[in-house]
DRENNUFI-453950 format. One record per residue: x, y, z of N, C-alpha, C in turn; residue in three letters. Coordinates in steps of 0.1 Angstrom, whole numbers, padded with zeros to 4 digits, always signed. Layout:
% residues N
XYZXYZXYZALA ...
***
This chain:
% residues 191
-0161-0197+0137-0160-0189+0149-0146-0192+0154UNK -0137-0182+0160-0121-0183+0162-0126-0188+0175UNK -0122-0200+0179-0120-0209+0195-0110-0197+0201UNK -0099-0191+0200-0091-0183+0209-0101-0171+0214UNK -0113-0172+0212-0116-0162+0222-0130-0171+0229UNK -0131-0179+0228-0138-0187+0235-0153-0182+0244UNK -0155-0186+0252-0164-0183+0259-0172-0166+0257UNK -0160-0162+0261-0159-0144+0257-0172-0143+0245UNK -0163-0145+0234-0171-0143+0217-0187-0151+0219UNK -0191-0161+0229-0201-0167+0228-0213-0159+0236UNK -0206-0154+0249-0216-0142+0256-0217-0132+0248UNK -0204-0125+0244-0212-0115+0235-0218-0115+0224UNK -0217-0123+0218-0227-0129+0208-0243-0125+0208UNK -0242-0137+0224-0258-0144+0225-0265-0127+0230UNK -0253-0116+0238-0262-0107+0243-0265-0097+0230UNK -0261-0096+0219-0259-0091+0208-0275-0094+0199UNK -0273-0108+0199-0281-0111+0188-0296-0111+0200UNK -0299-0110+0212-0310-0104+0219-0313-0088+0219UNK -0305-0080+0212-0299-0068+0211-0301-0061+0226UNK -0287-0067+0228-0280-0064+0240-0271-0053+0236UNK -0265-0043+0245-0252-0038+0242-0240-0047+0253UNK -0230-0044+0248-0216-0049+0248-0210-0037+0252UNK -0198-0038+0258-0186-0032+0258-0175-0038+0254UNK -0172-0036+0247-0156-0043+0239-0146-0033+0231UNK -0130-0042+0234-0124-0036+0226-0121-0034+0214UNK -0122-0025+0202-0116-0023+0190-0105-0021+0186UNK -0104-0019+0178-0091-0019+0166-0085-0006+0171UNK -0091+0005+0179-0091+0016+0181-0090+0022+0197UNK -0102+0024+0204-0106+0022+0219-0117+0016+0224UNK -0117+0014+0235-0130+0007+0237-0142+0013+0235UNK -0149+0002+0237-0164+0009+0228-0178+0002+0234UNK -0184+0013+0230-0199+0001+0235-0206-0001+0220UNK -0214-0013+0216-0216-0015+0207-0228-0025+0206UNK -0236-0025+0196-0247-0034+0198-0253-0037+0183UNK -0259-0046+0180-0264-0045+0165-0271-0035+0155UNK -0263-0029+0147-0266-0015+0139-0278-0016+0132UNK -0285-0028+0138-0301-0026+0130-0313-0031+0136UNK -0307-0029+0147-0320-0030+0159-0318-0018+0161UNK -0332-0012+0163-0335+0006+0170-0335+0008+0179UNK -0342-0004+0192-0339-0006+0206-0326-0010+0209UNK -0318-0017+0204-0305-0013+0211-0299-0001+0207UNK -0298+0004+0195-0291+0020+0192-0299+0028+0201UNK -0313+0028+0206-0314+0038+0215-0313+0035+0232UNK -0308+0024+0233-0301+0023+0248-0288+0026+0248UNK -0279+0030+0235-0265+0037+0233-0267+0047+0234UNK -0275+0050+0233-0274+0073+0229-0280+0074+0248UNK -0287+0067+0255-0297+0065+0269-0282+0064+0279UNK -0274+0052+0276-0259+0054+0284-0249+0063+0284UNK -0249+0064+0269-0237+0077+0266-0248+0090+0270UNK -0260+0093+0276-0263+0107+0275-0257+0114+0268UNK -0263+0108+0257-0257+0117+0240-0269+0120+0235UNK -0269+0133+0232-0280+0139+0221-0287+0129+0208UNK -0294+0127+0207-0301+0118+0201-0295+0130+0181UNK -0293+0131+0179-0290+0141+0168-0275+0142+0160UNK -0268+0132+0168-0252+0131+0171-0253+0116+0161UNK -0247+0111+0154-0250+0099+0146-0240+0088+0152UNK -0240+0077+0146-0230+0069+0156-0220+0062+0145UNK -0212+0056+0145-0202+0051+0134-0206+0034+0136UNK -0205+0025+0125-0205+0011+0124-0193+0006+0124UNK -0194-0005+0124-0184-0014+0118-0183-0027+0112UNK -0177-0030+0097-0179-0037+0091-0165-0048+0092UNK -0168-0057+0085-0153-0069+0085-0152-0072+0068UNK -0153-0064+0062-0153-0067+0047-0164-0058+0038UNK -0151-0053+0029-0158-0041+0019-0173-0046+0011UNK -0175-0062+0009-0190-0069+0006-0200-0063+0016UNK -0194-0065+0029-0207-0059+0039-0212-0045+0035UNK -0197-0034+0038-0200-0025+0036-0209-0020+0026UNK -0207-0027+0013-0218-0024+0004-0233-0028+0005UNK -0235-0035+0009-0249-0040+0016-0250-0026+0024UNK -0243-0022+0033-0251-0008+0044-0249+0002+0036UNK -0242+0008+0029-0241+0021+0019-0242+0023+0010UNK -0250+0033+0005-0259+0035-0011-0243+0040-0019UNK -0240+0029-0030-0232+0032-0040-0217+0041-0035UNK -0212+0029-0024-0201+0036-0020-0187+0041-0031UNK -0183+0054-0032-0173+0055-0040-0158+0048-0039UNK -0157+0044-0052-0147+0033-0054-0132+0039-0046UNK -0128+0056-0050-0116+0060-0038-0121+0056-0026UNK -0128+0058-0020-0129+0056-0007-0128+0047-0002UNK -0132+0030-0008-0123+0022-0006-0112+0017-0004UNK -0103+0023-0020-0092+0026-0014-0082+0033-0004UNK -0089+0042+0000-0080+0053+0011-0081+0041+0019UNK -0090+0033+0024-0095+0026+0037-0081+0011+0034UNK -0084+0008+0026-0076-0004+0026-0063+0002+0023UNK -0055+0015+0016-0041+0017+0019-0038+0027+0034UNK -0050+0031+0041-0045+0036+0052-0035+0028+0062UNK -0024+0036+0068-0023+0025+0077-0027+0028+0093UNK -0033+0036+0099-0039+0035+0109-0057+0034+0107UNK -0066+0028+0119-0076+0028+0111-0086+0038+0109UNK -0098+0038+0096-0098+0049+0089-0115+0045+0091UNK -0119+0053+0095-0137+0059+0096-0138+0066+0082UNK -0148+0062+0071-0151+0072+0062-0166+0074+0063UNK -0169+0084+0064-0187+0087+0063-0190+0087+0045UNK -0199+0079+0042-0209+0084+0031-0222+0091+0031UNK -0221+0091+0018-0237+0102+0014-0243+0098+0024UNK -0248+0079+0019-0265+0074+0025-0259+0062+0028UNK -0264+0058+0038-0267+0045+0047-0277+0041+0042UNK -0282+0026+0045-0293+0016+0042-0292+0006+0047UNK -0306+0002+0055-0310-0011+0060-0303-0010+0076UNK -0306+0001+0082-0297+0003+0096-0307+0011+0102UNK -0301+0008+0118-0315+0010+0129-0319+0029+0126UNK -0328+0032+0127-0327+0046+0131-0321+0052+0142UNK -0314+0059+0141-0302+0070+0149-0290+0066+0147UNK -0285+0054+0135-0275+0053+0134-0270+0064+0126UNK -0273+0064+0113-0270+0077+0102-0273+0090+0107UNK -0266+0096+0100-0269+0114+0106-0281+0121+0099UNK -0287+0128+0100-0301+0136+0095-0305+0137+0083UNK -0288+0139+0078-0287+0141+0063-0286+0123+0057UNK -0292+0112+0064-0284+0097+0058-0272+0096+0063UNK -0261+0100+0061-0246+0097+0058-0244+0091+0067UNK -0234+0082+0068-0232+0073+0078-0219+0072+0078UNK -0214+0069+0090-0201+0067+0094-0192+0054+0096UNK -0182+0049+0087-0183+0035+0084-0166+0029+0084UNK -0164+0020+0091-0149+0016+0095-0148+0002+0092UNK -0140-0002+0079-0139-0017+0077-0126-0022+0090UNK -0129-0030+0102-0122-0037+0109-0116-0046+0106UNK -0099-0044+0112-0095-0057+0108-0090-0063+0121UNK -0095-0056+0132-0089-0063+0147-0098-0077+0149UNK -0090-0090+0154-0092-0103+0148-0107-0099+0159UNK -0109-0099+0171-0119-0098+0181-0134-0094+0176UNK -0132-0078+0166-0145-0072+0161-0149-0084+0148UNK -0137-0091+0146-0141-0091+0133-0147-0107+0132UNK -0147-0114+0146-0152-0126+0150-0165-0120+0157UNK -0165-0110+0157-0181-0105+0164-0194-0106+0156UNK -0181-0095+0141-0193-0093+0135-0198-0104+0124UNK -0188-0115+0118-0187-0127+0115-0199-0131+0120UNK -0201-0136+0136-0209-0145+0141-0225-0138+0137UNK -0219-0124+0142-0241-0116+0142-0242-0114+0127UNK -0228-0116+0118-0235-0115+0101-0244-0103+0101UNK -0239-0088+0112-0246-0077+0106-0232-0068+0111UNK -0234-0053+0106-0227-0042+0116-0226-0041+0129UNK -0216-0036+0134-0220-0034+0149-0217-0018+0151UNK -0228-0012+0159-0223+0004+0161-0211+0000+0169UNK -0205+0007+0167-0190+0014+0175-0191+0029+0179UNK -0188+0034+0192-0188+0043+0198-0180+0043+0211UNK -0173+0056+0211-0163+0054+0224-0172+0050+0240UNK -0167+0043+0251-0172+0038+0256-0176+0047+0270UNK -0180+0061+0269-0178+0068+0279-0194+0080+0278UNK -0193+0087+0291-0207+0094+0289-0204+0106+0276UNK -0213+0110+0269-0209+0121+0264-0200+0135+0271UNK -0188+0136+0260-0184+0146+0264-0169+0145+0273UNK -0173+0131+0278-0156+0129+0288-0146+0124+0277UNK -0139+0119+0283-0127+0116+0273-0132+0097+0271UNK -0127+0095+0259-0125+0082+0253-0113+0073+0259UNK -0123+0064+0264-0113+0049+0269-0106+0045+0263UNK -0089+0050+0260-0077+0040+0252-0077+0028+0260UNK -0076+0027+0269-0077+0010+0283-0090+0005+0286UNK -0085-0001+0293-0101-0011+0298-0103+0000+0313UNK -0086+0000+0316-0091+0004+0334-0098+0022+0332UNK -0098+0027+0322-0099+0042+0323-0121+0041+0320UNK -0125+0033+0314-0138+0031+0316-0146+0034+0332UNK -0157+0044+0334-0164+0045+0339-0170+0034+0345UNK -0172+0033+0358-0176+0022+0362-0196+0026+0363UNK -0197+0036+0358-0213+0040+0353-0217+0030+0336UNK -0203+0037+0335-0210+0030+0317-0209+0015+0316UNK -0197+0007+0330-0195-0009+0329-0210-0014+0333UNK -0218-0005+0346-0228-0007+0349-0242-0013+0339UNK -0237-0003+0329-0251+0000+0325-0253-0009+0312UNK -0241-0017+0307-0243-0025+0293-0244-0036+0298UNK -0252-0049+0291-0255-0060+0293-0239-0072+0297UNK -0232-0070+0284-0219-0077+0290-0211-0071+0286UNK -0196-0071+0292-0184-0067+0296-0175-0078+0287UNK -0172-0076+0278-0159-0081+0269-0147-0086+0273UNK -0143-0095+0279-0133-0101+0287-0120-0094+0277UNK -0121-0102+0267-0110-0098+0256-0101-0086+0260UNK -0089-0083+0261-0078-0074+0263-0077-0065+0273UNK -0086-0065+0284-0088-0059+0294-0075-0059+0302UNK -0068-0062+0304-0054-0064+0302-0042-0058+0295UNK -0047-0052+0284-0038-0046+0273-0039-0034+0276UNK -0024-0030+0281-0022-0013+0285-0017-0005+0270UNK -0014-0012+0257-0013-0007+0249-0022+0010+0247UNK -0022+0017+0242-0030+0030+0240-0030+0033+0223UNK -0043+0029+0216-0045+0036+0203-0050+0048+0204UNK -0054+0052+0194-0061+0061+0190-0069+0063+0183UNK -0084+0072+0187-0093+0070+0178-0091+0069+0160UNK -0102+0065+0152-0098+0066+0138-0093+0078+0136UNK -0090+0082+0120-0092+0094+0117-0106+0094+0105UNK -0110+0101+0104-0122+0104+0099-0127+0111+0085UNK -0127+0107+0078-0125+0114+0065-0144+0113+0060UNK -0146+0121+0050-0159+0122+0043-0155+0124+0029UNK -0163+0113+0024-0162+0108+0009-0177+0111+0005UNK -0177+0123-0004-0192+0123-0011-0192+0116-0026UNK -0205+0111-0033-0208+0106-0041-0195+0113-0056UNK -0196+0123-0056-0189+0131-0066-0173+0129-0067UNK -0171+0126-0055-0152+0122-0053-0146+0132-0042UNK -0152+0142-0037-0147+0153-0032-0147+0145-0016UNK -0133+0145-0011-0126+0144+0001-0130+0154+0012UNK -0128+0153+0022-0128+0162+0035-0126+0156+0043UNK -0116+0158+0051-0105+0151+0065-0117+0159+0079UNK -0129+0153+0083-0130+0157+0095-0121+0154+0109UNK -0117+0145+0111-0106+0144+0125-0095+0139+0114UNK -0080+0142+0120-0069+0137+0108-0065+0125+0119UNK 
***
């Protein structure tokens, strides 16, 4: 467990592994997030975001071994796009496996981001599962690049508040989003 984020990493943890949701920052924007294989917490994410239950949610991994554990026979480019990308890179597959229901989309496919921001990646280290990631806002408004641009509806409504970079006026930007089917065939959904 990385001591530099101290206390922080231990609350979210302990609200995590009660399947709590979290709000924390990524590698990307902030997010609300909770264990990708509990059902009860993926369905108090879709309950905050008043998001269509039909809409799938993206994970996040800290190592392409995880990733294989959640995704049926991920293809070997796809891999690599992800580790020579240099901003970070969401790939959806065919099929997901062993993940809560509403994570994956209707069709299975799942939406999947190996993290290398040190914060997610002491998260998901500690819970030793995925964590859904999803921008931290109601459906439909715009996505929190800051801590201060967060709804104080959606701070309300998640178990704990992520100390970690609340402070950092930096501004990323969501991944970009690519779909890798079993066969090799690419498709850039957001660039």
């Amino acid at each position: 467990m990385k001591s530099e984020f101290g206390e922080d990493l231990s609350n979210a943890l302990r609200v995590l592994r009660s399947g709590g949701v979290i709000l924390y920052p990524t590698d990307t924007i902030w997010g609300l997030g909770c264990d990708a294989t509990n059902s009860q917490a993926v369905r108090r994410i879709y309950e905050i975001k008043k998001r269509a239950e039909n809409k799938s949610l993206i994970i996040l991994v800290n190592s392409p071994g995880m990733l294989e554990r959640y995704v049926d026979n991920p293809p070997e480019v796809a891999l690599q796009m992800a580790e020579l990308s240099e901003r970070p890179m969401t790939i959806v597959y065919d099929r997901g496996r062993s993940l809560a229901e509403g994570v994956a989309s209707a069709d299975g496919s799942v939406g999947v981001r190996v993290c290398a921001d040190p914060f997610c990646d002491a998260l998901i280290t500690g819970l030793r599962k995925p964590l859904v990631s999803t921008s931290a806002n109601i459906s439909g408004s715009s996505a929190p690049a800051i801590f201060d641009e967060i709804a104080g509806e959606v701070m309300a409504a998640v178990d704990y508040v992520c100390l970690w970079r609340q402070d950092d006026r930096s501004r990323a930007k969501p991944s970009s989003v690519i779909k890798v089917s079993g066969n090799g065939i690419v498709k850039i959904l957001r660039g």
